[in-house]
N, C-alpha and C positions, 0 to 999 in steps of 0.2 A: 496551397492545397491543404482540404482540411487531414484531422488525422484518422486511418481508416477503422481503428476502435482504440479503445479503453482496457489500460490495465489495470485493475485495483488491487491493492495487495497489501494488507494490515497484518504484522506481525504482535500478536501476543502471547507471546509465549508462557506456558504451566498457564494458562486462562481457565481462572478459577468458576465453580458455577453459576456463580450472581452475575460472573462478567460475561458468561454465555448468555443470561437472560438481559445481561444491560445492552451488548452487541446486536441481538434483535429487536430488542427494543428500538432502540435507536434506527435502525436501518423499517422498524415498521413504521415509525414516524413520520419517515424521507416519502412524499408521493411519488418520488423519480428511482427510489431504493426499492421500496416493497416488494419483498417475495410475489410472486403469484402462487408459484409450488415450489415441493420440499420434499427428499427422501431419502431414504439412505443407499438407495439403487440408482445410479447413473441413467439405467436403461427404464422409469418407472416415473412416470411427475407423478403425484399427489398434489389435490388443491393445497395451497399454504395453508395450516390450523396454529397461531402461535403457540398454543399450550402443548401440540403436539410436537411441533420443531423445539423447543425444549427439551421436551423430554427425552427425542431422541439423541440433541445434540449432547446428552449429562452422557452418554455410552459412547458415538459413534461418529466419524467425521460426517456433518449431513451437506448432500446436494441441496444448490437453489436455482431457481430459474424465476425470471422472470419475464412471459410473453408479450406482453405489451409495451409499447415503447418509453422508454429505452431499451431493449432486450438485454438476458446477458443470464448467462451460467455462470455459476460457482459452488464455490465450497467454503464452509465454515469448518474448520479442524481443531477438533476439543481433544484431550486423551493423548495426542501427542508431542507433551512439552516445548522444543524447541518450536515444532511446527506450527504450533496452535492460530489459528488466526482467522482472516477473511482473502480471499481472492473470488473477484468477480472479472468476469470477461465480457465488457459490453460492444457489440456489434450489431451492427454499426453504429460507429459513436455519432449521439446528436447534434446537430448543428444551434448555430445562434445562440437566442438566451436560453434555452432549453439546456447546452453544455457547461455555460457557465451555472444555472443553476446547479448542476449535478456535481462540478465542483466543490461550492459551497456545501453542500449537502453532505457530502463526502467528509468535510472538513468537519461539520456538525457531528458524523458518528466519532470521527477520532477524539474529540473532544469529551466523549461520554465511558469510552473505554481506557483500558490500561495497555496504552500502545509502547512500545520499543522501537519499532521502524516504522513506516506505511509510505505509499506512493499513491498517484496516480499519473499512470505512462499512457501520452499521447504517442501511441503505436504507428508507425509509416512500417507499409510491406515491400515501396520499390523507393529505391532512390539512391547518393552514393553514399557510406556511412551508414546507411541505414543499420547492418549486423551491430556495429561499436554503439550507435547509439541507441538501440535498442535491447543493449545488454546491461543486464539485470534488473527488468520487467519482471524475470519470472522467479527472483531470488526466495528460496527459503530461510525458514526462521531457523535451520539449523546449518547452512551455509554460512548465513549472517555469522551466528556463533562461533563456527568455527574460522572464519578466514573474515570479518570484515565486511565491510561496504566495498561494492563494484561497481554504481553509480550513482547518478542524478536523474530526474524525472522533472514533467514538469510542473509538478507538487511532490512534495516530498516532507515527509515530517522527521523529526527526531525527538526519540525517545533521551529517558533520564539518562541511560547507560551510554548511549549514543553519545548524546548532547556533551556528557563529562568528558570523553575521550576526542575530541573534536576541541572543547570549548567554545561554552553559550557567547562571550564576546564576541568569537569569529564568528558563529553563525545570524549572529544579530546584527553585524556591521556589514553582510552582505546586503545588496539591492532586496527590494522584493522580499525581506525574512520577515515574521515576526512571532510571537513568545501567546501561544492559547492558554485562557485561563485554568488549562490542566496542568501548565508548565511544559506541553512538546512544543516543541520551536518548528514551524510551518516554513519553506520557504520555496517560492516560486523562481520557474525562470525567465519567466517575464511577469509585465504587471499585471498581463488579462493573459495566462497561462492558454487559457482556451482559448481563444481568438490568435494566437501564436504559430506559425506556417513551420515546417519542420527543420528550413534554414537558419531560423530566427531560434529555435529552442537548442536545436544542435550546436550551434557556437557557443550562445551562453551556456551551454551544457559544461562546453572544453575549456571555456574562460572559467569558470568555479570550480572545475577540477584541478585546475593549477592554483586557486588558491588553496586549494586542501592539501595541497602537497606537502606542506611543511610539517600537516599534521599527522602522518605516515598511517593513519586509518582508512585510506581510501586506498582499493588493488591500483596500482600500474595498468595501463592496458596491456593485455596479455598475458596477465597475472593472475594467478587464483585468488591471492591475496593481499591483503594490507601487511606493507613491514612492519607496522606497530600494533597493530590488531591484540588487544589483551581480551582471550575469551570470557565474557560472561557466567560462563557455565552454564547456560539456561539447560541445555541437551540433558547436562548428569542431573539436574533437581531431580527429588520424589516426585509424584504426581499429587495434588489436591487430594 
């Protein structure tokens, strides 16, 4: 069964102005990404103008939507230090080569930003497990900061800060890892993530959470947080 949408969620945190304009950039380049609209009203679309999503994003976290298929809302969160980042919600998520493109796609913005965490979570709404493995889809950049990673996805990237407290060895000697020429270390849970049923993602999910275990950065289940978790400090920076 396919999965019934799309979580995306890039964290960059203190995302300074160029990387606001590199961020859309990037996502206006994706034919499967591109805005349609943009605002800073939930309740209001405006057709997409990049020069305008700019400018509001230098002030204010902006909405995006995008009507045409893929569909999907979000939010780009600038001004907010730990928070700052991208989350898209695509529903229903696309089937065939159409999803695996959008992965790839996906993988193309992170490569052009200054990322710390990001995912993309193939979301199941029924099934058993579904709650455990579908936690921490919706983590914030100031969660992260303060407690640590709560899971895996079935893309997942790690940032520099990440990467150190884990080590890039471990995360490269997993299946399915490998190293973007930005230096975040990408790793899937299977080989075609998106063609992957929610059986197949869900085990390997619990199989490479036991290898992280020695690494004490990842929560327990049932945990708020990682035992070895050393905060960042992203939350206390100044702002840009």
């Amino acid at each position: 069964m396919p999965a019934d949408k799309l979580r995306v969620n890039l964290i960059t945190p203190n995302l300074a102005p160029d990387g606001v304009g590199y961020l859309l950039a990037a996502l206006e380049t994706e034919p499967l990404l591109t805005p349609s609209h943009a605002s800073l009203d939930e309740r209001k679309r405006v057709p997409y103008s990049p020069d305008s999503a700019r400018q509001l994003a230098a002030t204010r976290p902006v909405v995006l939507w995008r009507t045409t298929k893929p569909r999907y809302d979000g939010m780009l969160m600038t001004k907010r230090r730990a928070n700052d980042g991208l989350k898209l919600n695509i529903e229903p998520a696309p089937n065939g080569d159409e999803l695996a493109t959008l992965f790839e796609a996906v993988s193309r913005v992170v490569s052009r930003v200054p990322l710390e965490f990001g995912l993309v979570h193939a979301y199941f709404t029924s099934g058993p497990d579904v709650p455990d493995y579908n936690r921490g889809a919706h983590i914030k950049g100031q969660e992260l900061d303060a407690g640590g990673l709560t899971n895996l996805h079935a893309r997942t990237w790690f940032g520099p800060y990440v990467t150190q407290l884990i080590g890039k060895e471990l995360l490269l000697s997993l299946p399915n890892s490998l190293e973007l020429a930005s230096g975040v270390i990408q790793l899937d849970l299977a080989r075609e993530p998106w063609a992957a049923d929610f059986t197949t993602l869900s085990a390997r999910q619990s199989e490479i959470r036991t290898s992280f275990e020695s690494t004490g950065v990842l929560a327990k289940r049932g945990e708020k947080s990682s035992p070895r978790w050393v905060s960042p400090g992203w939350h206390a920076l100044k702002q840009n």
